[in-house]
Structures are given as C-alpha cells and as structure tokens.
mmCIF file of the N, C-alpha and C atoms, coordinates in Angstrom:
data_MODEL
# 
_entry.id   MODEL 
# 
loop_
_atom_site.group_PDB 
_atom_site.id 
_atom_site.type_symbol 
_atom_site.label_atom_id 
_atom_site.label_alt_id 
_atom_site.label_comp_id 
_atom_site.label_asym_id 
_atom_site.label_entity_id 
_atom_site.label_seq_id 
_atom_site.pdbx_PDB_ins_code 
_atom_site.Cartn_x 
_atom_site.Cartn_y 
_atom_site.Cartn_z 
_atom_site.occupancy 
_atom_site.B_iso_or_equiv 
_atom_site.pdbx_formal_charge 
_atom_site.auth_seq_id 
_atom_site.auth_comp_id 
_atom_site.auth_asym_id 
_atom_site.auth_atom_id 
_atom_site.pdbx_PDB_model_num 
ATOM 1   N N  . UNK A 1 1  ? 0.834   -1.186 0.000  1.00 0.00 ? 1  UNK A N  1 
ATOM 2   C CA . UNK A 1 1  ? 0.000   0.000  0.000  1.00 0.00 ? 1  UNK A CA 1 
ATOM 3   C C  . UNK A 1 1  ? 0.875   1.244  0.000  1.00 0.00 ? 1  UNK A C  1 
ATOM 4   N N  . UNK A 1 2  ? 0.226   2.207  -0.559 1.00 0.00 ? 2  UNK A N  1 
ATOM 5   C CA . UNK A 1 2  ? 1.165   3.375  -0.754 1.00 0.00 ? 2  UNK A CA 1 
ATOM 6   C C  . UNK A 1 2  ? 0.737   4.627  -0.490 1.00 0.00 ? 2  UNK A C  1 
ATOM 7   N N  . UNK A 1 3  ? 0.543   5.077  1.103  1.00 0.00 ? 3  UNK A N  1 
ATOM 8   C CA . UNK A 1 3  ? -0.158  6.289  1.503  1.00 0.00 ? 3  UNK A CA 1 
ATOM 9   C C  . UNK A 1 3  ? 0.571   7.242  1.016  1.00 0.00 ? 3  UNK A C  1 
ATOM 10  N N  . UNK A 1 4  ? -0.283  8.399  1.010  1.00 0.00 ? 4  UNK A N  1 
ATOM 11  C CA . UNK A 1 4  ? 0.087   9.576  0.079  1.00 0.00 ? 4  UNK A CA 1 
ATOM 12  C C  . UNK A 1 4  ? -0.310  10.535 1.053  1.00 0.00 ? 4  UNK A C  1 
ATOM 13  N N  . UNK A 1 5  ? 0.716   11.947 1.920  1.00 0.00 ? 5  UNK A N  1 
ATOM 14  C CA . UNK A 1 5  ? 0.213   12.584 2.888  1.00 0.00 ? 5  UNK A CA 1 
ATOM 15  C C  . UNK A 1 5  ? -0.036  13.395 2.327  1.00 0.00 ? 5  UNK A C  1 
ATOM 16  N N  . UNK A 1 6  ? -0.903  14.300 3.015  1.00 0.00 ? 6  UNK A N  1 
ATOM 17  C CA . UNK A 1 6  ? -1.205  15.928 2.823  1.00 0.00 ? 6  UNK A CA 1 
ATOM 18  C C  . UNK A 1 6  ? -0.008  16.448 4.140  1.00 0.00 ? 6  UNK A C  1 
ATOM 19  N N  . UNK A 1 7  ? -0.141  18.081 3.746  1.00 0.00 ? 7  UNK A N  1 
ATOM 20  C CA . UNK A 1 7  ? 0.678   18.651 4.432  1.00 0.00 ? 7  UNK A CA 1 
ATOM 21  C C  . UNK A 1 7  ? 0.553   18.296 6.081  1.00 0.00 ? 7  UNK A C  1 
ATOM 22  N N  . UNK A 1 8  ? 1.066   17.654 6.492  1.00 0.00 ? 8  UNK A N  1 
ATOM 23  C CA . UNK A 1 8  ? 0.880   17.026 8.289  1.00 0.00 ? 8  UNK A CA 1 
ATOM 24  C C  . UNK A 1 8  ? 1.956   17.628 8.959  1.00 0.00 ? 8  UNK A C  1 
ATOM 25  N N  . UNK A 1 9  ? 1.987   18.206 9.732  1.00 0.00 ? 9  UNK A N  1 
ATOM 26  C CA . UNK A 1 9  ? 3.001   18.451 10.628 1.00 0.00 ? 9  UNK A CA 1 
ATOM 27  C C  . UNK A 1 9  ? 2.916   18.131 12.014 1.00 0.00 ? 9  UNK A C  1 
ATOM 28  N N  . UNK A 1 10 ? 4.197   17.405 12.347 1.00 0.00 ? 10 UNK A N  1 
ATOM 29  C CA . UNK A 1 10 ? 4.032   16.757 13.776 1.00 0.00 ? 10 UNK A CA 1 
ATOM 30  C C  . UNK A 1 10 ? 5.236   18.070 14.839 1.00 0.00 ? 10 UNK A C  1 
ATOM 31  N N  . UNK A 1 11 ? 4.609   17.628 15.750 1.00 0.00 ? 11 UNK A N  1 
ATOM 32  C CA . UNK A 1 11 ? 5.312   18.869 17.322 1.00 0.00 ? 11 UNK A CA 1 
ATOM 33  C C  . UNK A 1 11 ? 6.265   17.859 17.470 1.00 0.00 ? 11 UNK A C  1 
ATOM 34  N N  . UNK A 1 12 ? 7.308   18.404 18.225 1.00 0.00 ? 12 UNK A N  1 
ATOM 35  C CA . UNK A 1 12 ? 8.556   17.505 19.066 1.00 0.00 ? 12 UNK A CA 1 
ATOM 36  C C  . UNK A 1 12 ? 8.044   16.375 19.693 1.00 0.00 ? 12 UNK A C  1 
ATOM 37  N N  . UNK A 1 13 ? 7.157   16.623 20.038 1.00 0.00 ? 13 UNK A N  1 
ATOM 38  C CA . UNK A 1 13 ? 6.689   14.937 20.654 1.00 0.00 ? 13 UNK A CA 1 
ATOM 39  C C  . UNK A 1 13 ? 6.159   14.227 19.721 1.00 0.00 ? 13 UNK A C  1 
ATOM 40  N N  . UNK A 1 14 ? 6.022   14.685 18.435 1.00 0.00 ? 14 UNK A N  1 
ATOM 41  C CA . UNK A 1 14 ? 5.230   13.724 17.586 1.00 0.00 ? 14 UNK A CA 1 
ATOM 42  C C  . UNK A 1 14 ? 3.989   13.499 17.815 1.00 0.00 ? 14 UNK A C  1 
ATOM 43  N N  . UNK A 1 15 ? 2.942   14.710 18.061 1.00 0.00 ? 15 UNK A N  1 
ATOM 44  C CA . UNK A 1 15 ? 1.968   14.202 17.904 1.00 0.00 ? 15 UNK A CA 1 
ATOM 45  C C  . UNK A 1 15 ? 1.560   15.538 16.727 1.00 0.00 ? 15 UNK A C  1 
ATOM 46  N N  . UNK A 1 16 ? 0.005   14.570 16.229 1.00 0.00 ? 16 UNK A N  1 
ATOM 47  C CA . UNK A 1 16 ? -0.144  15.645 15.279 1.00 0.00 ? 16 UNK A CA 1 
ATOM 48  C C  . UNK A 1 16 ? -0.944  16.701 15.469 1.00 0.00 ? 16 UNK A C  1 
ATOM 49  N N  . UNK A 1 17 ? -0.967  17.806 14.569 1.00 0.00 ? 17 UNK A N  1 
ATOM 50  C CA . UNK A 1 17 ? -1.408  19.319 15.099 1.00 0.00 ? 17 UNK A CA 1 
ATOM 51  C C  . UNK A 1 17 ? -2.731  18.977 13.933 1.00 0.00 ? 17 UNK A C  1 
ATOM 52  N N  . UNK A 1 18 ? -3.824  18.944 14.516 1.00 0.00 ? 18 UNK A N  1 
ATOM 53  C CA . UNK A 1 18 ? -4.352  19.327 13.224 1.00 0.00 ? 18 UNK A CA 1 
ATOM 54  C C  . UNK A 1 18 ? -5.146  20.445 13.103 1.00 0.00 ? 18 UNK A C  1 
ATOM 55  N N  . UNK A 1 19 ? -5.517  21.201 12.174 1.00 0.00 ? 19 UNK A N  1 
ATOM 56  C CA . UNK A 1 19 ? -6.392  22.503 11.825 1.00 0.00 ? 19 UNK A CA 1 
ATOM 57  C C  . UNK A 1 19 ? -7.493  22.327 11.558 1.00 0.00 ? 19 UNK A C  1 
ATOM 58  N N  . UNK A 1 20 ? -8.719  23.094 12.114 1.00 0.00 ? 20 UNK A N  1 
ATOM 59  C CA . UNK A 1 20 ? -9.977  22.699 12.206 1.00 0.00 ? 20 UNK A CA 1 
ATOM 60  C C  . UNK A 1 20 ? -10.155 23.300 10.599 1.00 0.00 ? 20 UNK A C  1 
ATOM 61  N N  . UNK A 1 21 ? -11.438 23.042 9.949  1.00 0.00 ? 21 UNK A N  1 
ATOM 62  C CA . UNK A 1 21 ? -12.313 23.084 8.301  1.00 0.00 ? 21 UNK A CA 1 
ATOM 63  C C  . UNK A 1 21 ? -12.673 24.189 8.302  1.00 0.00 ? 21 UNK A C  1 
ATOM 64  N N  . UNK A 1 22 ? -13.701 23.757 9.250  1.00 0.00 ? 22 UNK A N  1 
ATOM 65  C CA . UNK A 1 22 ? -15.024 24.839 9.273  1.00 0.00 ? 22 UNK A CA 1 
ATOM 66  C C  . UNK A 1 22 ? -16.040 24.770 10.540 1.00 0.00 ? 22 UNK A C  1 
ATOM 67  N N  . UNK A 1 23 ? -16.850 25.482 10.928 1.00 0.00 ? 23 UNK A N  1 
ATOM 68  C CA . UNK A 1 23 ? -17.911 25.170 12.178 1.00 0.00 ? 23 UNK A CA 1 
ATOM 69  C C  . UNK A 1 23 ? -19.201 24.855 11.515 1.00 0.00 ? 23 UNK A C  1 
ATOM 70  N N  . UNK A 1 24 ? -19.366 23.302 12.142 1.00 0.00 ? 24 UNK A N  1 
ATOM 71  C CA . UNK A 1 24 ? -20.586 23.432 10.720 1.00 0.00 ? 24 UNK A CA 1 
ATOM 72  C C  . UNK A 1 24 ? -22.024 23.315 11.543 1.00 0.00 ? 24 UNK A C  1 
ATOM 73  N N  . UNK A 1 25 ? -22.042 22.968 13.012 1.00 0.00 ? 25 UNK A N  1 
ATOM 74  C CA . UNK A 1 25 ? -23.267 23.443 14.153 1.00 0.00 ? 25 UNK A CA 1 
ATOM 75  C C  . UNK A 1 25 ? -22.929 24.449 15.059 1.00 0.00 ? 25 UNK A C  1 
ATOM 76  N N  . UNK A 1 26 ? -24.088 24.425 16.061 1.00 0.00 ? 26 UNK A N  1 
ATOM 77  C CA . UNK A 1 26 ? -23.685 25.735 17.213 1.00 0.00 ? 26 UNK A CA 1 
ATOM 78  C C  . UNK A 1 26 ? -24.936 25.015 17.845 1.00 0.00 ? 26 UNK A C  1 
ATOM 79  N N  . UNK A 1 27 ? -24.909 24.989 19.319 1.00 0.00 ? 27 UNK A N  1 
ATOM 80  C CA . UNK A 1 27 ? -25.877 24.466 20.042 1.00 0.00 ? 27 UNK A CA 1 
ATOM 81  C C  . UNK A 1 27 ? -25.362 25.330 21.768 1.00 0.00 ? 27 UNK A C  1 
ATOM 82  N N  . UNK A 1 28 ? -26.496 25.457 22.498 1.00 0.00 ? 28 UNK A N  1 
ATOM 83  C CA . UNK A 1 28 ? -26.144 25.860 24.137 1.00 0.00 ? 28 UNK A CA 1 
ATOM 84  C C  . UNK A 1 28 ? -26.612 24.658 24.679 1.00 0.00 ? 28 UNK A C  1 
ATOM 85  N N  . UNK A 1 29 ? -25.809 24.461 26.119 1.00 0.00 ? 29 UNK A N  1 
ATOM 86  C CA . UNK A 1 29 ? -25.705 23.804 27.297 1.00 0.00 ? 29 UNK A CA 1 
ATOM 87  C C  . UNK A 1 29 ? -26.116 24.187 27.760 1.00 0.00 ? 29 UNK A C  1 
ATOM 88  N N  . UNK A 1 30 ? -26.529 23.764 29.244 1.00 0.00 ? 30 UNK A N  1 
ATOM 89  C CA . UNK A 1 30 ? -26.300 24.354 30.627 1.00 0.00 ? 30 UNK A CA 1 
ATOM 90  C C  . UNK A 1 30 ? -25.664 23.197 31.267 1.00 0.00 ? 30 UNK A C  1 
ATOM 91  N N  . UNK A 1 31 ? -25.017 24.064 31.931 1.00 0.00 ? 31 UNK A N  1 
ATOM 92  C CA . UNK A 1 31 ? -24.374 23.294 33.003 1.00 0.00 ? 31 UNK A CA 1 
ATOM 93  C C  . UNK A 1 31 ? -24.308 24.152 34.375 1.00 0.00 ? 31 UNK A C  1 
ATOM 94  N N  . UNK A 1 32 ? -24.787 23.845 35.393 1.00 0.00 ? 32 UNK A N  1 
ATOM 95  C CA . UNK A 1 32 ? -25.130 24.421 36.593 1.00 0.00 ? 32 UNK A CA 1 
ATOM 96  C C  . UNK A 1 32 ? -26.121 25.456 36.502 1.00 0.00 ? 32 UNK A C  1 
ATOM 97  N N  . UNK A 1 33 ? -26.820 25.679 35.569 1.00 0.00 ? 33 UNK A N  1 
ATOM 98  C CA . UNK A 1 33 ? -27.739 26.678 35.334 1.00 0.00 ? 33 UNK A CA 1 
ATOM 99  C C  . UNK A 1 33 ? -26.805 27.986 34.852 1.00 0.00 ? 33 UNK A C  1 
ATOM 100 N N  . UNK A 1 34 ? -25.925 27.808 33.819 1.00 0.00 ? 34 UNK A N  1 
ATOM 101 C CA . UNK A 1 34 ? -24.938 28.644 32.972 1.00 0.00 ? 34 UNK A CA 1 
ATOM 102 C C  . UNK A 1 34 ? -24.793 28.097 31.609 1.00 0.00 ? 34 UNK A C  1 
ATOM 103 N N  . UNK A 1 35 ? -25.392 29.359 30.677 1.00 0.00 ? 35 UNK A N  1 
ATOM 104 C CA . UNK A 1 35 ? -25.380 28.327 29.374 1.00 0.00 ? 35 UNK A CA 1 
ATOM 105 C C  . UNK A 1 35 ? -24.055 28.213 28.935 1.00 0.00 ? 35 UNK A C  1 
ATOM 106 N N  . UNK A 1 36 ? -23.543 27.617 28.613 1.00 0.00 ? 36 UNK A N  1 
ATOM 107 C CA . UNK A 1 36 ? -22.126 27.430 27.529 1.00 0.00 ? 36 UNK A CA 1 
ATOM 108 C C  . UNK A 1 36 ? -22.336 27.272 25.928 1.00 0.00 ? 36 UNK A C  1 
ATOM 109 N N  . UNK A 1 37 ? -21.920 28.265 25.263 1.00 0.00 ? 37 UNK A N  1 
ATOM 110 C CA . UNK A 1 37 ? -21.995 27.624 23.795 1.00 0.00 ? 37 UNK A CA 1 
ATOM 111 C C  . UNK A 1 37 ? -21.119 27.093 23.233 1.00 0.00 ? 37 UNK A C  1 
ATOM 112 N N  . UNK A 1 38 ? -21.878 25.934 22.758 1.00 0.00 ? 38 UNK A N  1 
ATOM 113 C CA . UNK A 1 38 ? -20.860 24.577 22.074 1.00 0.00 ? 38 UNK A CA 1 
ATOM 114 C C  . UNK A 1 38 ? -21.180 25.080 20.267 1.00 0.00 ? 38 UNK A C  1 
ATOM 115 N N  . UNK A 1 39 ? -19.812 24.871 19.777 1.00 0.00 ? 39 UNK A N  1 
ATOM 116 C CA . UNK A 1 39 ? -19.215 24.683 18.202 1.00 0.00 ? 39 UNK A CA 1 
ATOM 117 C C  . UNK A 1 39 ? -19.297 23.053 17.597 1.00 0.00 ? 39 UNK A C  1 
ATOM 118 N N  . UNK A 1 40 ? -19.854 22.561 16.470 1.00 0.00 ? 40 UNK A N  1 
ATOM 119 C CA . UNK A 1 40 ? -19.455 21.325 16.239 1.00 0.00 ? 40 UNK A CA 1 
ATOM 120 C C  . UNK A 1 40 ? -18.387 21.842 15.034 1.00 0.00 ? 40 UNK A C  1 
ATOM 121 N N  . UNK A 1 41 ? -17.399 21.403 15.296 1.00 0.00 ? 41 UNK A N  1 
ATOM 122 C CA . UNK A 1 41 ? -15.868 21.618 14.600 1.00 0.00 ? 41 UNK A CA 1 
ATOM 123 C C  . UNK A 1 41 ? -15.660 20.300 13.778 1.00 0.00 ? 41 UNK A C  1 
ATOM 124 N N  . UNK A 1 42 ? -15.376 20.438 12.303 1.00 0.00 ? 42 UNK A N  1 
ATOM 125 C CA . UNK A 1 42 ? -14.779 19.601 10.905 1.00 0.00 ? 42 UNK A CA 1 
ATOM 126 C C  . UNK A 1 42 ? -13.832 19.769 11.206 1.00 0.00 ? 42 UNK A C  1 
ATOM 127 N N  . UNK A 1 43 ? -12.850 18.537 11.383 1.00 0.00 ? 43 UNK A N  1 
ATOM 128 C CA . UNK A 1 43 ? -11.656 19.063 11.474 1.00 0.00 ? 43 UNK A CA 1 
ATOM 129 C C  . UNK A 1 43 ? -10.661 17.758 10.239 1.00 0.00 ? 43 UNK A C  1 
ATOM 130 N N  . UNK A 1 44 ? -11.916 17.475 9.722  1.00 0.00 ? 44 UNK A N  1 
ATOM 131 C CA . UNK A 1 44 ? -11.080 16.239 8.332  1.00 0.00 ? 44 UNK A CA 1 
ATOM 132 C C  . UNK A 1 44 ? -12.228 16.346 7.781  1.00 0.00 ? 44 UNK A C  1 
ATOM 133 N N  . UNK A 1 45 ? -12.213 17.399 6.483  1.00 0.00 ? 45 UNK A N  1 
ATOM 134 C CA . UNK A 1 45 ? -13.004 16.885 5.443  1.00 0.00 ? 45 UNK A CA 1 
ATOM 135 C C  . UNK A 1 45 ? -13.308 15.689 4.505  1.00 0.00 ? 45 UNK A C  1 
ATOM 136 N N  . UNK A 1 46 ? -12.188 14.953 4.228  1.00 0.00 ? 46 UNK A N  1 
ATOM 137 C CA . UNK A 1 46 ? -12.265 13.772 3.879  1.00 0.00 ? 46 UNK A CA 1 
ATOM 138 C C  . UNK A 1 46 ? -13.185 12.743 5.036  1.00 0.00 ? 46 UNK A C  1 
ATOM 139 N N  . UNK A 1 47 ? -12.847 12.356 5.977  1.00 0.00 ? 47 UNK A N  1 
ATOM 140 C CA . UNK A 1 47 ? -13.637 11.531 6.907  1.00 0.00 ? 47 UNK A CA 1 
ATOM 141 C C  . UNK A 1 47 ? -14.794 11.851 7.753  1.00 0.00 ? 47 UNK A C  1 
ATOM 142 N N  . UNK A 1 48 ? -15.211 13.038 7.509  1.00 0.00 ? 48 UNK A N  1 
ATOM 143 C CA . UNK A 1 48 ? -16.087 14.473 8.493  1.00 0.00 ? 48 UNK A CA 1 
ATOM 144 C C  . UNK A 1 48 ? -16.118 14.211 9.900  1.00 0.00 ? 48 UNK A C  1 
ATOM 145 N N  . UNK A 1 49 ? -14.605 13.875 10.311 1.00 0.00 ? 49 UNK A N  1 
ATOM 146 C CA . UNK A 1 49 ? -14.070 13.731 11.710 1.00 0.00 ? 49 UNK A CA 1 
ATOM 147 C C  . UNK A 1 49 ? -14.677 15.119 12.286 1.00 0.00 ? 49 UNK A C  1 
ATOM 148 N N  . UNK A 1 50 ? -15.562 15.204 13.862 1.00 0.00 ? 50 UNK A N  1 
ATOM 149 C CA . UNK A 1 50 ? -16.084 16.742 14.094 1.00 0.00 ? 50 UNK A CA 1 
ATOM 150 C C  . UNK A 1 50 ? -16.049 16.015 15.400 1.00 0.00 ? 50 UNK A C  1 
ATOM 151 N N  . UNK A 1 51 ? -15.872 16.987 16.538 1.00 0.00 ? 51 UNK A N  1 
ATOM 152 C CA . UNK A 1 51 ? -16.056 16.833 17.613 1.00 0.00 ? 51 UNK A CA 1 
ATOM 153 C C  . UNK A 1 51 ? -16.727 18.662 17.579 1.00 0.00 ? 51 UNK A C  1 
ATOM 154 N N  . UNK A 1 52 ? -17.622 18.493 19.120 1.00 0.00 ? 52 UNK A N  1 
ATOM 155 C CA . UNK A 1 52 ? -18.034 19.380 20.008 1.00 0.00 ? 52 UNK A CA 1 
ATOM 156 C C  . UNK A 1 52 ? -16.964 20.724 20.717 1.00 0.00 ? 52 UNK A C  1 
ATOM 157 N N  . UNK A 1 53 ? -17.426 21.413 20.970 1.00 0.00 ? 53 UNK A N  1 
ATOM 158 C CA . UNK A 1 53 ? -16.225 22.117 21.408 1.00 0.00 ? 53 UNK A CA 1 
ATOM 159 C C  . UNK A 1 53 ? -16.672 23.757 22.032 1.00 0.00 ? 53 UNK A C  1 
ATOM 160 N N  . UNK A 1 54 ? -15.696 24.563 22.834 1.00 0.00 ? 54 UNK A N  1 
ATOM 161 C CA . UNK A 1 54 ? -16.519 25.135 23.344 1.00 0.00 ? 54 UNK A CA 1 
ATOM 162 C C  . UNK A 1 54 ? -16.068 26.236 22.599 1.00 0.00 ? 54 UNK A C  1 
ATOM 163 N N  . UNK A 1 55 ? -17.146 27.535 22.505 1.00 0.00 ? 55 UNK A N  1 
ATOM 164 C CA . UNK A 1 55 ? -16.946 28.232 21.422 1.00 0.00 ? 55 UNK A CA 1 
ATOM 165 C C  . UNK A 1 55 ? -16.341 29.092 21.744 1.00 0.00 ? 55 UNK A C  1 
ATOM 166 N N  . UNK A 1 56 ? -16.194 29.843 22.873 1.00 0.00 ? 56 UNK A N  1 
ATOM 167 C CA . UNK A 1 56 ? -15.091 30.902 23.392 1.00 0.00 ? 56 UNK A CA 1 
ATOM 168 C C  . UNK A 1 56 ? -13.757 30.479 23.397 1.00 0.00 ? 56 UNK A C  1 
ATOM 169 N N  . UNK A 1 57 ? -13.562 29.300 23.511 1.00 0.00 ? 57 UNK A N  1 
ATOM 170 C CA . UNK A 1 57 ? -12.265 28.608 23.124 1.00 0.00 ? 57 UNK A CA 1 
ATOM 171 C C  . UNK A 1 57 ? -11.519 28.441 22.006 1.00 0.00 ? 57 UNK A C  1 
ATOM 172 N N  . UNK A 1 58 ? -12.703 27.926 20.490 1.00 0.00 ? 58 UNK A N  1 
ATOM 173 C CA . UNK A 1 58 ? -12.619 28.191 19.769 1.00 0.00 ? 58 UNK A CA 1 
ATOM 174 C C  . UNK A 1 58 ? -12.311 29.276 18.630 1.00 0.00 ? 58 UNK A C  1 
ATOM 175 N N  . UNK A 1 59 ? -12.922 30.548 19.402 1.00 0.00 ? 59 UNK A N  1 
ATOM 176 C CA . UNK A 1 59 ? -12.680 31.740 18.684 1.00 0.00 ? 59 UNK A CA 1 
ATOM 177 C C  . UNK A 1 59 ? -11.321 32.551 19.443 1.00 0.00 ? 59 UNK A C  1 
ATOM 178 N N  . UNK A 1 60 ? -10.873 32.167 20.382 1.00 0.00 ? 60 UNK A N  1 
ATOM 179 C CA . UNK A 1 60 ? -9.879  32.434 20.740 1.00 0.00 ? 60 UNK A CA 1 
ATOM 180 C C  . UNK A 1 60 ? -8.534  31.807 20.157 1.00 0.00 ? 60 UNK A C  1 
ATOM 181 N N  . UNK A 1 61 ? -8.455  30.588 19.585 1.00 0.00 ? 61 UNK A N  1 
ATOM 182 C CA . UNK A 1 61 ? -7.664  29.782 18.852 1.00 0.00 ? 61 UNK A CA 1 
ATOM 183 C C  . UNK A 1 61 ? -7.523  29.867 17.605 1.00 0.00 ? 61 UNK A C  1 
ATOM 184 N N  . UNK A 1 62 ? -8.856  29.964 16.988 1.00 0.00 ? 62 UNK A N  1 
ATOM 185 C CA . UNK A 1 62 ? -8.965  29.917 15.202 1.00 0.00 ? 62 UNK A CA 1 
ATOM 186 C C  . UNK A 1 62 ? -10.117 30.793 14.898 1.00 0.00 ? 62 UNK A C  1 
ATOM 187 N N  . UNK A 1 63 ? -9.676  32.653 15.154 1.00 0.00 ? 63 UNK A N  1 
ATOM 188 C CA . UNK A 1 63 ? -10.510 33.824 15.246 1.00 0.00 ? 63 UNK A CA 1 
ATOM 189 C C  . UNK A 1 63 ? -11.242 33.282 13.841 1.00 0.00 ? 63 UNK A C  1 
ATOM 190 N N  . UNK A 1 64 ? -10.511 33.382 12.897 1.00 0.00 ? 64 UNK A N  1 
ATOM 191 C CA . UNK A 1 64 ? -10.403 33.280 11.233 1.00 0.00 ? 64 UNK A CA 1 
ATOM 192 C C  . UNK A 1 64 ? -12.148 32.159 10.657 1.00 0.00 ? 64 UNK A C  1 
ATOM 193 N N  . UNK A 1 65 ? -12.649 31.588 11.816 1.00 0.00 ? 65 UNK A N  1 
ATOM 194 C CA . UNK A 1 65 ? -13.151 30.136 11.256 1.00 0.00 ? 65 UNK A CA 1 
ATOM 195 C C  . UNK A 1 65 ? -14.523 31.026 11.841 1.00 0.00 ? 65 UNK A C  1 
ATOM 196 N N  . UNK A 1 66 ? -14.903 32.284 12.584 1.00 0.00 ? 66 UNK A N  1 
ATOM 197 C CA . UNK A 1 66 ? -16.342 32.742 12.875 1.00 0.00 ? 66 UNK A CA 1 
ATOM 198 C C  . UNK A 1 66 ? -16.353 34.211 12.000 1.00 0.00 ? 66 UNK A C  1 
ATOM 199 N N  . UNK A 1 67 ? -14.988 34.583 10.753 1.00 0.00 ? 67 UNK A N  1 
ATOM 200 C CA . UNK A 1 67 ? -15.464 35.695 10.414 1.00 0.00 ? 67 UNK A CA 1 
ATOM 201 C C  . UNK A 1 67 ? -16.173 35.504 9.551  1.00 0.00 ? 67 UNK A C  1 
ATOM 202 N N  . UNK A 1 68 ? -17.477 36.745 9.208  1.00 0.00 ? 68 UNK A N  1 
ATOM 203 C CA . UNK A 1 68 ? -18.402 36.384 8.529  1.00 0.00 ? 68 UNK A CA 1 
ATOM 204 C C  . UNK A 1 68 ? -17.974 37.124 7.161  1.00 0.00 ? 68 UNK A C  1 
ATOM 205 N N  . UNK A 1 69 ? -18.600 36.658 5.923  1.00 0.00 ? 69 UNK A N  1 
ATOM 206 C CA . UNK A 1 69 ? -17.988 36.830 5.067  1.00 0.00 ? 69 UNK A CA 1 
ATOM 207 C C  . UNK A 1 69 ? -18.412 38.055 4.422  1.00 0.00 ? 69 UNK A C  1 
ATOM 208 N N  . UNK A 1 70 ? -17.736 38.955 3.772  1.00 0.00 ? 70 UNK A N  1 
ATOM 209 C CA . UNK A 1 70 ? -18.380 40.157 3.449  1.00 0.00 ? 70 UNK A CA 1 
ATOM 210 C C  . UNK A 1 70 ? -19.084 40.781 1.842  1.00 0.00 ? 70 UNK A C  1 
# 
C-alpha cells in the first residue's frame, strides 16, 4: 500500500497538530444553570471527523473560522 500525505506536521513529541475546516453546528448547554456555547468543529473533510467544542475557546484559537464573510 502506498499512503500519500497531505501537508501534516508533527510537534517535538510527535503528535499531530491538526487545523480545524469549518464550524458546521452551534448548540447551548447548561451546566449548573450557565449556558455554555458549544461549536461542532470539521476538522477532516475527507472523513467528516467533528467533535463538540466550546466556542469561546474556539474563537480564541482559530478567530479566522467565525469571520463572517463580506
């Protein structure tokens, strides 16, 4: 078999970094009677690998992925 990478870059420890797609839900929590807003984050378009995530976190990390387009 003969895998073929895309641009991957691994950290000193070898693990990999990867860059989120796009945000492709938005949903609120509560938790203790405090809403939290959750992001569902693409982060492999090929496999539509997405986890949950919290969105102030998110826009603090990858500003670029909530600007709206003009």
């Amino acid at each position: 078999h003969v895998l073929e990478l895309e641009n991957i870059r691994l950290r000193q420890d070898r693990t990999l970094e990867m860059q989120p797609v796009r945000i492709e839900d938005s949903d609120t929590k509560y938790y203790k009677r405090k809403a939290v807003r959750l992001v569902k984050v693409v982060w492999d378009e090929k496999t539509s690998d997405s986890t949950w995530e919290v969105e102030d976190a998110m826009k603090d990390l990858y500003p670029h992925l909530f600007e709206t387009p003009s």
